[in-house]
PyMOL Python script that loads the backbone (N, CA, C, O; Angstrom):
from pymol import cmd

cmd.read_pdbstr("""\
ATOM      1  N   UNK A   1       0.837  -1.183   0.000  1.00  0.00           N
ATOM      2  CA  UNK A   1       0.000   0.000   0.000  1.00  0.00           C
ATOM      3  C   UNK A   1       0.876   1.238   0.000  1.00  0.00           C
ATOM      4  O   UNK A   1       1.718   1.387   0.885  1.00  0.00           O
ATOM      5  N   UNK A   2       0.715   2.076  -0.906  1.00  0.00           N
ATOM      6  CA  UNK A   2       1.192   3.356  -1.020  1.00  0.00           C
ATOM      7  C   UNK A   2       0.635   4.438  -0.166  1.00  0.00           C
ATOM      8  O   UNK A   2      -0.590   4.473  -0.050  1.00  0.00           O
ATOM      9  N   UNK A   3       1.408   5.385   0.490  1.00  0.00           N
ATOM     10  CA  UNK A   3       0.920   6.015   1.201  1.00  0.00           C
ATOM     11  C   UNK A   3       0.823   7.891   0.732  1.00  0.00           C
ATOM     12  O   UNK A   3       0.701   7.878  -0.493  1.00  0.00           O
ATOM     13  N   UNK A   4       0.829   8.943   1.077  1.00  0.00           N
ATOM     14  CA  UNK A   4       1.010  10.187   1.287  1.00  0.00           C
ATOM     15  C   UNK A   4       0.147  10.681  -0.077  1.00  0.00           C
ATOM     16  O   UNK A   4       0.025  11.894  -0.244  1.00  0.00           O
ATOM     17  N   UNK A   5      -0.450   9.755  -1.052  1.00  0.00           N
ATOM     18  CA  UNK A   5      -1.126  10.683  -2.123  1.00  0.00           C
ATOM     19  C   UNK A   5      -2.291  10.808  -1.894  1.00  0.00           C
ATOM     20  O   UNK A   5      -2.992   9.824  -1.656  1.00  0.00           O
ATOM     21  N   UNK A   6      -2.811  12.165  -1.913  1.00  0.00           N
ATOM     22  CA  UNK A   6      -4.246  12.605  -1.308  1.00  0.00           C
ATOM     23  C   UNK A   6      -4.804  13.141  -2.495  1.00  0.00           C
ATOM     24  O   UNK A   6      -4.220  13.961  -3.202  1.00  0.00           O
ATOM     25  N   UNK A   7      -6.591  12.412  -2.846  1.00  0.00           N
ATOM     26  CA  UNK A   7      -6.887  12.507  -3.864  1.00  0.00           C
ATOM     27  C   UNK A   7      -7.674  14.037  -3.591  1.00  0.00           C
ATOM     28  O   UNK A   7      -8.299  14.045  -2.531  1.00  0.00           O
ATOM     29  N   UNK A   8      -7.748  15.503  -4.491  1.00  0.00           N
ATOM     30  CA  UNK A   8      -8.355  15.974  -3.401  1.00  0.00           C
ATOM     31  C   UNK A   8      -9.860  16.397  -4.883  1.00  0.00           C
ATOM     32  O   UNK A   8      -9.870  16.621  -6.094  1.00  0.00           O
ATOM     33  N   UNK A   9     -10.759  16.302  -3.892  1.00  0.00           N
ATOM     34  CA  UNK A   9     -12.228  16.442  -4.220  1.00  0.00           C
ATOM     35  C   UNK A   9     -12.024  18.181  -4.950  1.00  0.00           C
ATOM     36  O   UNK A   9     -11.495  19.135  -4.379  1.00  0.00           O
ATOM     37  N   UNK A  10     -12.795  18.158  -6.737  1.00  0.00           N
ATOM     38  CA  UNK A  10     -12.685  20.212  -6.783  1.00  0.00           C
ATOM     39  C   UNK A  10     -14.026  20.190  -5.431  1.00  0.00           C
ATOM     40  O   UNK A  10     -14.792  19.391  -4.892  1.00  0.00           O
ATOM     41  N   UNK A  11     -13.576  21.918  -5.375  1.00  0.00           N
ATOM     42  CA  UNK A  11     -14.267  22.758  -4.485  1.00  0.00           C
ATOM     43  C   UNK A  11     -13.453  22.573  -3.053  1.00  0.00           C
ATOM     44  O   UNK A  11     -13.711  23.163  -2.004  1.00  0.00           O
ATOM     45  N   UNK A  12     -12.373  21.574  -3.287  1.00  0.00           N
ATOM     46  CA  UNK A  12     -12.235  21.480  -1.448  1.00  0.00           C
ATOM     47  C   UNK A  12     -10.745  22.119  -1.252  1.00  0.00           C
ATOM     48  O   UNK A  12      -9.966  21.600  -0.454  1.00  0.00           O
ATOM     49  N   UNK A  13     -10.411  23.187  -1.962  1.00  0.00           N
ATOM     50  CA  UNK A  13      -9.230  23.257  -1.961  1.00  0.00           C
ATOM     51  C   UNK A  13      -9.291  24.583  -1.488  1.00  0.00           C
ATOM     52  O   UNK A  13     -10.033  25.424  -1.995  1.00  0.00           O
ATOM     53  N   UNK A  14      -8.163  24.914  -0.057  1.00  0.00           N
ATOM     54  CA  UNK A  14      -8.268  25.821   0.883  1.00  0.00           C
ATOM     55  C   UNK A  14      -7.915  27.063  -0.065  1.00  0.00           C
ATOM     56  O   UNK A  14      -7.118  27.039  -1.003  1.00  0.00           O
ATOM     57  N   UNK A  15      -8.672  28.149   0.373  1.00  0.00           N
ATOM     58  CA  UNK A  15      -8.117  29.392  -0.611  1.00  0.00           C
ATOM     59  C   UNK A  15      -8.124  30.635   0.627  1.00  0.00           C
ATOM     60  O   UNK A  15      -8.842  30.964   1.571  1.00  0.00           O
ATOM     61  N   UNK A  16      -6.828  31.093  -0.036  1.00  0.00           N
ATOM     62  CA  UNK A  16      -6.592  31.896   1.006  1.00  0.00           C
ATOM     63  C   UNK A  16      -7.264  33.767   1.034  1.00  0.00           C
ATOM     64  O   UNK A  16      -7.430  34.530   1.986  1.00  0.00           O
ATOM     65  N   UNK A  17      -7.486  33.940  -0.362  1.00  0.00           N
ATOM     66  CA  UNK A  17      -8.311  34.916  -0.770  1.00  0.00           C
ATOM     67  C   UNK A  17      -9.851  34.774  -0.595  1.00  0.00           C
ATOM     68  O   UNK A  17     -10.637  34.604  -1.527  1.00  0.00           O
ATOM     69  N   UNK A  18     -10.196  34.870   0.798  1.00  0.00           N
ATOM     70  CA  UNK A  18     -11.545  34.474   1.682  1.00  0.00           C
ATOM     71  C   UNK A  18     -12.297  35.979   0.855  1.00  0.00           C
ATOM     72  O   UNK A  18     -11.684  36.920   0.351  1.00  0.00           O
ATOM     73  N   UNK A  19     -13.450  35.821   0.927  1.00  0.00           N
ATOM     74  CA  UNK A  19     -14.831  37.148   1.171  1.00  0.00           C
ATOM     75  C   UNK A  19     -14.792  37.821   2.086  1.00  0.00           C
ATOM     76  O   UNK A  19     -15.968  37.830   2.452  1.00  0.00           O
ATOM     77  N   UNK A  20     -14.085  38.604   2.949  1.00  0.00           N
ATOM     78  CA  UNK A  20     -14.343  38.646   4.255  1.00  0.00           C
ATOM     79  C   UNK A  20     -16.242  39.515   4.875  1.00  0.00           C
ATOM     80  O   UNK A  20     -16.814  39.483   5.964  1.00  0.00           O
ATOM     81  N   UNK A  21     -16.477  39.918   4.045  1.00  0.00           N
ATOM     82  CA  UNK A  21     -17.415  40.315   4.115  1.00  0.00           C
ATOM     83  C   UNK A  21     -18.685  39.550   4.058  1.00  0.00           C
ATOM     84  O   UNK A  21     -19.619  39.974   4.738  1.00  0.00           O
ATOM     85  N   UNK A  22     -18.866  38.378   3.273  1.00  0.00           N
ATOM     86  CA  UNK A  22     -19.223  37.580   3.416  1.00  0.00           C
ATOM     87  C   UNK A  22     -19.668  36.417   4.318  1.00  0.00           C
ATOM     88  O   UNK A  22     -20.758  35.907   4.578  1.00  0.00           O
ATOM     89  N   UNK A  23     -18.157  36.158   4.762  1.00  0.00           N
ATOM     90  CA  UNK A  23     -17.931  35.309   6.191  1.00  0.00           C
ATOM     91  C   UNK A  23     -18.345  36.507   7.452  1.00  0.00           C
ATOM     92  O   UNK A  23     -18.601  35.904   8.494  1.00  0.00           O
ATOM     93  N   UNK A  24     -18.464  37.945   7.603  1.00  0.00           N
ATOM     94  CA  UNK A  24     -18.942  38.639   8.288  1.00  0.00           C
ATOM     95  C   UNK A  24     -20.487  38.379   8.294  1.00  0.00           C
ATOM     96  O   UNK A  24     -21.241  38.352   9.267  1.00  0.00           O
ATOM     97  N   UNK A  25     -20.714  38.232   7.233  1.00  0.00           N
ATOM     98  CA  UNK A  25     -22.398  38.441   6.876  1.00  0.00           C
ATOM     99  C   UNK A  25     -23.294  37.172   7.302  1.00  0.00           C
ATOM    100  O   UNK A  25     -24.500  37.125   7.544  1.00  0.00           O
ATOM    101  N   UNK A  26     -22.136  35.970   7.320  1.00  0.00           N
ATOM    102  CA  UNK A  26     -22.530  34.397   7.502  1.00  0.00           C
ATOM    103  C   UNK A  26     -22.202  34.278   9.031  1.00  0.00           C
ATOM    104  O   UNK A  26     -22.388  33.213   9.620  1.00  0.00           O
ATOM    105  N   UNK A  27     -21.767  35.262   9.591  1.00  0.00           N
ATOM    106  CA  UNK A  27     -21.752  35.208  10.787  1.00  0.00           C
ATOM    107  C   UNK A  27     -20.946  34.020  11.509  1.00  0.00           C
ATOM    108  O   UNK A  27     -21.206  33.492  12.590  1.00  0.00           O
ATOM    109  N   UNK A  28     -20.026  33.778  10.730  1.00  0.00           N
ATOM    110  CA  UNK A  28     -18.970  33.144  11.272  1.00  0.00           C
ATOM    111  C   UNK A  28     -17.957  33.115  12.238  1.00  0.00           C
ATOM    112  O   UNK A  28     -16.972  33.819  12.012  1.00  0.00           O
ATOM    113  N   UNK A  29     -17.995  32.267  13.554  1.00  0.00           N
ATOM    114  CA  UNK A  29     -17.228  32.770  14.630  1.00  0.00           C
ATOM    115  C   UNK A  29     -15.715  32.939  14.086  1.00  0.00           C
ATOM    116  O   UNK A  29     -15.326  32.330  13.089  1.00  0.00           O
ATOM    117  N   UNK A  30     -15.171  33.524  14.578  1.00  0.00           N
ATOM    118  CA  UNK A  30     -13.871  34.436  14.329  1.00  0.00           C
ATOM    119  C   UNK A  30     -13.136  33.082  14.610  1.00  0.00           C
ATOM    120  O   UNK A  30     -12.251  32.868  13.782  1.00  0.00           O
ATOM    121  N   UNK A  31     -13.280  32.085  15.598  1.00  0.00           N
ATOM    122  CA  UNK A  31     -12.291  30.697  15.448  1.00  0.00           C
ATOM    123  C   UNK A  31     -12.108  29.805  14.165  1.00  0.00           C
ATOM    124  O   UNK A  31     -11.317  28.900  13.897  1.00  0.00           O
ATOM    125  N   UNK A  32     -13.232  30.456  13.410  1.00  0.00           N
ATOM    126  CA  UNK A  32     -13.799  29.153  12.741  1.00  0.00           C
ATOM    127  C   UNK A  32     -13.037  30.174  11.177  1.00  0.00           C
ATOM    128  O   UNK A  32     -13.050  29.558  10.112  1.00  0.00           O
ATOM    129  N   UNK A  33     -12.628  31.175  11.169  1.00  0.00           N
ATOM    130  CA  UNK A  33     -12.364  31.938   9.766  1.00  0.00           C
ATOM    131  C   UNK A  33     -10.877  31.731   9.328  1.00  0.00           C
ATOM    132  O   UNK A  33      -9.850  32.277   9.733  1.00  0.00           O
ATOM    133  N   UNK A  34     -11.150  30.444   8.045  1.00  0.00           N
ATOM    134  CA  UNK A  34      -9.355  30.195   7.594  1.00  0.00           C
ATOM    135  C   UNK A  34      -9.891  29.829   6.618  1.00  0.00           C
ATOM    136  O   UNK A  34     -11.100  29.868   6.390  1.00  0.00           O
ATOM    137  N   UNK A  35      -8.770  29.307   5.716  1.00  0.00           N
ATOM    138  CA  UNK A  35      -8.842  28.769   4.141  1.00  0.00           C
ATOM    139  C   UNK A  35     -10.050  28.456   3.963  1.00  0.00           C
ATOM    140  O   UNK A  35     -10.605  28.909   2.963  1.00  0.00           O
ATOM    141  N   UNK A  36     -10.689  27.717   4.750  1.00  0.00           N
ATOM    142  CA  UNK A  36     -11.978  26.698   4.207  1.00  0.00           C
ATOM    143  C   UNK A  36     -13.051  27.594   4.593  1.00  0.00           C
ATOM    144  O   UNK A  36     -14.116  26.978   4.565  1.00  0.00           O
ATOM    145  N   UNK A  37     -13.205  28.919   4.974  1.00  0.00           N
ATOM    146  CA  UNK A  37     -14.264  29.745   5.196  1.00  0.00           C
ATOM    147  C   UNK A  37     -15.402  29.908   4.118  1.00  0.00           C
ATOM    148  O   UNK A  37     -16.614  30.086   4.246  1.00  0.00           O
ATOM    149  N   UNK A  38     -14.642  29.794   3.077  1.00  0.00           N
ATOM    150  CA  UNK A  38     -15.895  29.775   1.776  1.00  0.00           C
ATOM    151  C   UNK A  38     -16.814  28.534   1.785  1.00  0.00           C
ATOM    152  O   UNK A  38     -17.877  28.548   1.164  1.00  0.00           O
ATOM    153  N   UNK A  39     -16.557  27.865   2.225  1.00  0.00           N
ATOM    154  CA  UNK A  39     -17.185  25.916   2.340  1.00  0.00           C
ATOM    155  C   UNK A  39     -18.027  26.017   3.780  1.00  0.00           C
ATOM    156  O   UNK A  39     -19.137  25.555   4.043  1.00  0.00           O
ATOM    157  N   UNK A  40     -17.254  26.664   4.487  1.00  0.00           N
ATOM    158  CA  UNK A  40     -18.674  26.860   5.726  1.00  0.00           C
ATOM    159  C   UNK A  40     -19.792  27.692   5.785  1.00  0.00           C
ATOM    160  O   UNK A  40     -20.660  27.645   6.656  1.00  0.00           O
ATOM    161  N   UNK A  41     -19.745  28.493   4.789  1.00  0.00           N
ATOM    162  CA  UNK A  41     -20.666  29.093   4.725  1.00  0.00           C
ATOM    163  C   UNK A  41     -21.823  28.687   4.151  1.00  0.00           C
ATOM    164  O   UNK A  41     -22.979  29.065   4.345  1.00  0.00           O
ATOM    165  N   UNK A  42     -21.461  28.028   3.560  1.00  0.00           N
ATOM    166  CA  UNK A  42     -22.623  27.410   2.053  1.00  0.00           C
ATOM    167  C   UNK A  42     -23.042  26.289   3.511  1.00  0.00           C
ATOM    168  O   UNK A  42     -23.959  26.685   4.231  1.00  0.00           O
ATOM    169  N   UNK A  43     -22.373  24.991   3.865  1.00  0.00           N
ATOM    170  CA  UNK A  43     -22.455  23.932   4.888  1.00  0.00           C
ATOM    171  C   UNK A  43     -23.180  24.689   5.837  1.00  0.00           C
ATOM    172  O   UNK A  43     -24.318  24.309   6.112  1.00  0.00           O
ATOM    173  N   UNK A  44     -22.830  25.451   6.252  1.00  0.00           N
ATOM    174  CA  UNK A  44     -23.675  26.342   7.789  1.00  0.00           C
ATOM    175  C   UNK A  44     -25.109  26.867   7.317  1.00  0.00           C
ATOM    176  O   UNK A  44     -25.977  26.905   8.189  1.00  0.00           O
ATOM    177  N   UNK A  45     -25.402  27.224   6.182  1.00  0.00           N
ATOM    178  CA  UNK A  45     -26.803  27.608   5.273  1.00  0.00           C
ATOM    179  C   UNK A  45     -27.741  25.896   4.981  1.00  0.00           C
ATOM    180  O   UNK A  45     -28.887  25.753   4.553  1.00  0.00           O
ATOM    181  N   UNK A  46     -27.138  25.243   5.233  1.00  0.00           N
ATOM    182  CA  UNK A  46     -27.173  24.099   4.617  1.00  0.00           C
ATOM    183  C   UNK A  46     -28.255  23.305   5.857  1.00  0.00           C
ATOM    184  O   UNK A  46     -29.395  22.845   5.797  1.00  0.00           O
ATOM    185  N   UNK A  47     -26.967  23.462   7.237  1.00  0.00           N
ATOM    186  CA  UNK A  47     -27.563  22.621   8.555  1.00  0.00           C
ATOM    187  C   UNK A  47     -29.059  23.666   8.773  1.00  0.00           C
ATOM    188  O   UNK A  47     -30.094  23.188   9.235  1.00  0.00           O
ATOM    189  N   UNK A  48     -28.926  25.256   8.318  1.00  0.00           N
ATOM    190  CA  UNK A  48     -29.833  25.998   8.978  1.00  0.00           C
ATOM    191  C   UNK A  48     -31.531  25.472   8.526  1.00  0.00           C
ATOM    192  O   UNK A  48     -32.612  25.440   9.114  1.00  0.00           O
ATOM    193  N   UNK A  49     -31.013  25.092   7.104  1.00  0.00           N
ATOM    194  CA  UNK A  49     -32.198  25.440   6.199  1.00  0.00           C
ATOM    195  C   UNK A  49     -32.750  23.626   6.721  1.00  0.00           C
ATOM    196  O   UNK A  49     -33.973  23.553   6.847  1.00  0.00           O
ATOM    197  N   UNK A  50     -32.002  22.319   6.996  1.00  0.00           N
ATOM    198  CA  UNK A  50     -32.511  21.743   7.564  1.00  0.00           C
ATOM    199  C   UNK A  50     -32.621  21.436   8.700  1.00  0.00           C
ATOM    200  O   UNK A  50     -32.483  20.222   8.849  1.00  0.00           O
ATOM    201  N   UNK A  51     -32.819  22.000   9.638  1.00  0.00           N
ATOM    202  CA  UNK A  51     -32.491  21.959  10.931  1.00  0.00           C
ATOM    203  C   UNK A  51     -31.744  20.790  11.303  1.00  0.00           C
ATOM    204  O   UNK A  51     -31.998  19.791  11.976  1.00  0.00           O
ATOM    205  N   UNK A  52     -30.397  21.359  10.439  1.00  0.00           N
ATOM    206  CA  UNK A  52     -29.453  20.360  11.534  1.00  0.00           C
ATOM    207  C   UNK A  52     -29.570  18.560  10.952  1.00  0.00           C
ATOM    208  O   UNK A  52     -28.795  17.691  11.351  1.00  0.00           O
ATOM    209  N   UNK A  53     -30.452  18.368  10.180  1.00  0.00           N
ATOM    210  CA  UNK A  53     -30.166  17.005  10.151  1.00  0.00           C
ATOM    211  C   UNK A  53     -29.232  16.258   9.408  1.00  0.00           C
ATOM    212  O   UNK A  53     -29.350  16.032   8.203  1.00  0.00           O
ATOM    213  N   UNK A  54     -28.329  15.883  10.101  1.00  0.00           N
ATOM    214  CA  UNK A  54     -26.898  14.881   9.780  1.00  0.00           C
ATOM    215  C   UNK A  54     -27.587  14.192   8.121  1.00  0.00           C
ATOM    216  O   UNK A  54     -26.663  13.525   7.656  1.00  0.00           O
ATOM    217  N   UNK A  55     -28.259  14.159   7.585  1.00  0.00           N
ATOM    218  CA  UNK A  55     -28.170  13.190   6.643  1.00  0.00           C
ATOM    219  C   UNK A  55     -28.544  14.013   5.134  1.00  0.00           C
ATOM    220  O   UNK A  55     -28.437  13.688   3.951  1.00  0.00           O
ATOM    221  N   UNK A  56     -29.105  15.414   5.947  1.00  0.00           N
ATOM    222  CA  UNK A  56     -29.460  16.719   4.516  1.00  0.00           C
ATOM    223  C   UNK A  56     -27.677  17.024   3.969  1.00  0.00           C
ATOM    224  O   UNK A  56     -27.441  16.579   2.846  1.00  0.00           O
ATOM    225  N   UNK A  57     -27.094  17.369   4.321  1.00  0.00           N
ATOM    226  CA  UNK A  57     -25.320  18.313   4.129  1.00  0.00           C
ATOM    227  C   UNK A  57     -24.516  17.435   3.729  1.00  0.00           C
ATOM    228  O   UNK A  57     -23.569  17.762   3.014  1.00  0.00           O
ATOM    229  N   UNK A  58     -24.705  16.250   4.072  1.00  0.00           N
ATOM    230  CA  UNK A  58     -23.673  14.999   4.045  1.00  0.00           C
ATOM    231  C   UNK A  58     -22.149  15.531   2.773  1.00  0.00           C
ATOM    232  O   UNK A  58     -20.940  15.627   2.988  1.00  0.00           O
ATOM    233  N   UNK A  59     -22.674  15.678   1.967  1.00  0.00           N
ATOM    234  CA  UNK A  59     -21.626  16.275   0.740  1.00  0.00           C
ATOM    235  C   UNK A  59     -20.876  17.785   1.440  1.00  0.00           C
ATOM    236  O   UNK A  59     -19.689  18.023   1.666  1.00  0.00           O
ATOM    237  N   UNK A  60     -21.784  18.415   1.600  1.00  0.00           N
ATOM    238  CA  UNK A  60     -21.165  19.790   1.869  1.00  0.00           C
ATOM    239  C   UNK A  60     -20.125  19.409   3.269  1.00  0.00           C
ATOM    240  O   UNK A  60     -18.922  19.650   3.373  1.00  0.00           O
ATOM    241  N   UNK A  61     -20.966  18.794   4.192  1.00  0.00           N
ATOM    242  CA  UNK A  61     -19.837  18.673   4.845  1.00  0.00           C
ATOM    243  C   UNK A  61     -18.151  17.936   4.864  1.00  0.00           C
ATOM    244  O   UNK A  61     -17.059  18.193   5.372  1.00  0.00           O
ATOM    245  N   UNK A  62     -18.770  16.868   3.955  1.00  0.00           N
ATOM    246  CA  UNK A  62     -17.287  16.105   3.358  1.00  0.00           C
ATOM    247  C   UNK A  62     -16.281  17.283   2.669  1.00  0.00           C
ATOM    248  O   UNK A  62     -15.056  17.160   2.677  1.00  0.00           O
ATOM    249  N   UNK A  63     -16.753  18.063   2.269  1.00  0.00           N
ATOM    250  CA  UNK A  63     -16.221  18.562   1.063  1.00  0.00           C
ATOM    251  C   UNK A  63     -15.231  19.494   2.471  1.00  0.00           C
ATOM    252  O   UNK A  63     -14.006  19.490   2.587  1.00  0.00           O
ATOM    253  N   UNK A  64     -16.207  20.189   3.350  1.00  0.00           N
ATOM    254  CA  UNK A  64     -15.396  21.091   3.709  1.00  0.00           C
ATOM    255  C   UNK A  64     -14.213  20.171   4.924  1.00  0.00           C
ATOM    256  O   UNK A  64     -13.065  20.588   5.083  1.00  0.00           O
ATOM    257  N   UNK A  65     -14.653  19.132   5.548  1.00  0.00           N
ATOM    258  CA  UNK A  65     -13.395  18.240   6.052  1.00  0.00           C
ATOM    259  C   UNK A  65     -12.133  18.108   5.034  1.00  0.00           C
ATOM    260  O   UNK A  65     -10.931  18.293   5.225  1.00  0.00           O
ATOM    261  N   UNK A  66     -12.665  17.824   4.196  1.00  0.00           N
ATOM    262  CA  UNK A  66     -11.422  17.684   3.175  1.00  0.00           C
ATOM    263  C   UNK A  66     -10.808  18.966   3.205  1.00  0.00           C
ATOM    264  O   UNK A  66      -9.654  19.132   3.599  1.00  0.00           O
ATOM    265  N   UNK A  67     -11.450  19.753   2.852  1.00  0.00           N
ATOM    266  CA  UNK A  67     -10.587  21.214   3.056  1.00  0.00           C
ATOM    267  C   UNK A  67      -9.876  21.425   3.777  1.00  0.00           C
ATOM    268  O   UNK A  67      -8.773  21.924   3.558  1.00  0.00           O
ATOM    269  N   UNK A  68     -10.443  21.007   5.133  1.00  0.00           N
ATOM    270  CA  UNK A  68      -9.433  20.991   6.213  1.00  0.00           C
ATOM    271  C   UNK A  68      -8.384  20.505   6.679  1.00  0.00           C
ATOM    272  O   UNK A  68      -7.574  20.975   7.479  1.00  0.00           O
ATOM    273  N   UNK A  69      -8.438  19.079   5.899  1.00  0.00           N
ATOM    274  CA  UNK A  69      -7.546  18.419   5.755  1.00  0.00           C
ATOM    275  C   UNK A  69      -6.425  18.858   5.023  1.00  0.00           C
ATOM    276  O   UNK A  69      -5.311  18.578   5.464  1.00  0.00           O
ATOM    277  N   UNK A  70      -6.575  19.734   3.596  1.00  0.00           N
ATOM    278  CA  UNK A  70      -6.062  20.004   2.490  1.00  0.00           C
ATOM    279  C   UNK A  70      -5.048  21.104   3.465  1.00  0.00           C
ATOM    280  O   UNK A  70      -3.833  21.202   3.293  1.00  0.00           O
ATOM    281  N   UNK A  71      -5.757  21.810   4.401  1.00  0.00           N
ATOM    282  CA  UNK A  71      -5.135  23.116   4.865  1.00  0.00           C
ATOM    283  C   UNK A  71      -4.133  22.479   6.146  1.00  0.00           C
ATOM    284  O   UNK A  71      -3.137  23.086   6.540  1.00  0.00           O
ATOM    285  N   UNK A  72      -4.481  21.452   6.588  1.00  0.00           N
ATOM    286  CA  UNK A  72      -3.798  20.772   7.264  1.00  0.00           C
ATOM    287  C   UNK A  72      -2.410  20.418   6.784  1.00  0.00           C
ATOM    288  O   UNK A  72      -1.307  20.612   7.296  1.00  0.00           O
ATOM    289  N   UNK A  73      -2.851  19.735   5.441  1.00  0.00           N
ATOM    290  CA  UNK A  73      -0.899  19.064   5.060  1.00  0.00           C
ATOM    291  C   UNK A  73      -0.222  20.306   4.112  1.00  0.00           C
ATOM    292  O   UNK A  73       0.861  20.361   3.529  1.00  0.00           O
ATOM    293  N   UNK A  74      -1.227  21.178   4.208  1.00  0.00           N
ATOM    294  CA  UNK A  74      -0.107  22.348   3.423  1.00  0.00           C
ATOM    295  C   UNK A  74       0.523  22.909   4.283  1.00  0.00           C
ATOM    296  O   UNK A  74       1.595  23.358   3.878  1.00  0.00           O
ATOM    297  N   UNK A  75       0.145  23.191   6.061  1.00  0.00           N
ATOM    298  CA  UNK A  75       0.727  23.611   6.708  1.00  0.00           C
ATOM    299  C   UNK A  75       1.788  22.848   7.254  1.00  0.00           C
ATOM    300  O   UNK A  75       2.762  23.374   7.793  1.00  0.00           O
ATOM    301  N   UNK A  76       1.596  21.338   7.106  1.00  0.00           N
ATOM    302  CA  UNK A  76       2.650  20.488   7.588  1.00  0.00           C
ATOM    303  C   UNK A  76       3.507  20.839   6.439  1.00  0.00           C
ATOM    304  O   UNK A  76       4.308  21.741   6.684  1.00  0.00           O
ATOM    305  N   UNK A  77       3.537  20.369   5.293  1.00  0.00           N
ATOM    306  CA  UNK A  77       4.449  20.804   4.284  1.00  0.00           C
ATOM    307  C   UNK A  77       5.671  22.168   4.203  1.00  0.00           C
ATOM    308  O   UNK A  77       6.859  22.077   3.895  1.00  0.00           O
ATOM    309  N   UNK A  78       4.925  23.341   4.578  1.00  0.00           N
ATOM    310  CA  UNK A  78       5.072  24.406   4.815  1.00  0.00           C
ATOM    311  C   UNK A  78       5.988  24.660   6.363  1.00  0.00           C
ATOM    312  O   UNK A  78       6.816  25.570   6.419  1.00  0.00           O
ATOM    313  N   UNK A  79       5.764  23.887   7.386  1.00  0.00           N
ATOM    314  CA  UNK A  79       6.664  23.360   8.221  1.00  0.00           C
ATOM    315  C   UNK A  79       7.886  22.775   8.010  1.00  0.00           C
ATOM    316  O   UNK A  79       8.898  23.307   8.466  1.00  0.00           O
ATOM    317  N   UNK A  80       7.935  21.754   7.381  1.00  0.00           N
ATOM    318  CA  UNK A  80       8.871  20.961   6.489  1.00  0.00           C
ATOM    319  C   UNK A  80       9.954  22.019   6.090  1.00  0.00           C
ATOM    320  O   UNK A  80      11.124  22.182   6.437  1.00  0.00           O
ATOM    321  N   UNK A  81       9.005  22.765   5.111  1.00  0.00           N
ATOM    322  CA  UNK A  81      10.319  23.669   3.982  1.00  0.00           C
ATOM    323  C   UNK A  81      10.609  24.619   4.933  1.00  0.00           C
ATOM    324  O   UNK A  81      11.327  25.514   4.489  1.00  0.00           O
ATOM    325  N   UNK A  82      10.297  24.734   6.091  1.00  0.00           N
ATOM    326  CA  UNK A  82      10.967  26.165   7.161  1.00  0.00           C
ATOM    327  C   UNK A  82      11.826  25.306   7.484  1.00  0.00           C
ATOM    328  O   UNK A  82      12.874  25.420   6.849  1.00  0.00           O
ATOM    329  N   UNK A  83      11.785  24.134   8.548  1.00  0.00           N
ATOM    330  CA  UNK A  83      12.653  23.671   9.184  1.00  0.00           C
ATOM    331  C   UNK A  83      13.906  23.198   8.180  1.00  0.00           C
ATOM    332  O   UNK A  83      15.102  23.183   8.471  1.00  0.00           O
ATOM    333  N   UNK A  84      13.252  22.795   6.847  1.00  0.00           N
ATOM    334  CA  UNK A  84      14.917  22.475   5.924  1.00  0.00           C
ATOM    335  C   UNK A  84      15.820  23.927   5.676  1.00  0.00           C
ATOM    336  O   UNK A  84      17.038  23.866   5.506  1.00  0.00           O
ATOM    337  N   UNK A  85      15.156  25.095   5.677  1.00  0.00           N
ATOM    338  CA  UNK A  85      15.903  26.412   5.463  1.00  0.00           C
ATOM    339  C   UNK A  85      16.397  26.728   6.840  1.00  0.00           C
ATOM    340  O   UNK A  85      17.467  27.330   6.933  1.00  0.00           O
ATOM    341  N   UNK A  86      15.520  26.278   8.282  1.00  0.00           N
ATOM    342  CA  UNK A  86      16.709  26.550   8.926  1.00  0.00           C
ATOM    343  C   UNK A  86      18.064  25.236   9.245  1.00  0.00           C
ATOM    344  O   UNK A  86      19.086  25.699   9.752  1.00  0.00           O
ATOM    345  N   UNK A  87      18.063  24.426   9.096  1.00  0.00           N
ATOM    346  CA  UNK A  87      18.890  23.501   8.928  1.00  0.00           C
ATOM    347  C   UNK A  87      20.203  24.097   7.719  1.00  0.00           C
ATOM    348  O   UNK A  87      21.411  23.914   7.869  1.00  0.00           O
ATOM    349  N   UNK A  88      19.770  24.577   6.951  1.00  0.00           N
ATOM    350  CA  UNK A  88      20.671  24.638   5.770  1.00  0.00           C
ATOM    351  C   UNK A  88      21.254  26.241   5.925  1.00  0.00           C
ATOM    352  O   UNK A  88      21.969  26.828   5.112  1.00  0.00           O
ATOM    353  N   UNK A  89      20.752  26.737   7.158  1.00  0.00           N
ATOM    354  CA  UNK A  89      20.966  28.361   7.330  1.00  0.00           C
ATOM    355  C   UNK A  89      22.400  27.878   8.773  1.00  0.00           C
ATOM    356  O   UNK A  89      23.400  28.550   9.027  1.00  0.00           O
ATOM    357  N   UNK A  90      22.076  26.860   9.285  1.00  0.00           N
ATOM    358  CA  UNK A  90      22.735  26.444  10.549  1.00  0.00           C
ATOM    359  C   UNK A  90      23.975  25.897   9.976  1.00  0.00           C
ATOM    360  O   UNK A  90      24.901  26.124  10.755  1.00  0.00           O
ATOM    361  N   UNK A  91      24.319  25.336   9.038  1.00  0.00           N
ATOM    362  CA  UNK A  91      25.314  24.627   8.626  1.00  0.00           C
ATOM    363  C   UNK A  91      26.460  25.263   8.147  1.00  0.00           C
ATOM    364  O   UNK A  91      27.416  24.596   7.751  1.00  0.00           O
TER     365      UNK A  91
END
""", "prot")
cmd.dss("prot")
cmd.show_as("cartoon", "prot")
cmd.util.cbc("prot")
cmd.orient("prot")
């Protein structure tokens, strides 16, 4: 089994050029506002309009886990290439 290739779903890909006005307007708690802010908004309209039931969003919400995920290994990645520049700054 091969490991580290992540297939990623379109729409789930973290963007860092958010609406902010938007995510103001969607009333999004200030913890919750990063890459994947565009995907909670639509998902959060989603639980409202059915009250909440786990089985209406099912997609929207996958989509935006993945996002999170997506924003997850870019930051590990992004970790990675700091710690090799300071390694190679130390030497």
């Amino acid at each position: 089994m091969g490991g580290g290739h992540h297939h990623v779903t379109p729409g789930s890909e973290p963007r860092k050029d958010q609406d902010l006005q938007a995510i103001k307007d969607a009333k999004i708690p200030i913890a919750w506002r990063d890459t994947c802010s565009h995907i909670l908004i639509g998902l959060n309209k989603c639980r409202r309009e059915t009250w909440w039931n786990p089985n209406k969003c099912e997609h929207d919400r996958h989509i935006y886990e993945e996002c999170e995920y997506n924003a997850y290994l870019q930051r590990v990645e992004a970790k990675v290439q700091q710690n090799k520049i300071k390694a190679a700054e130390s030497d």
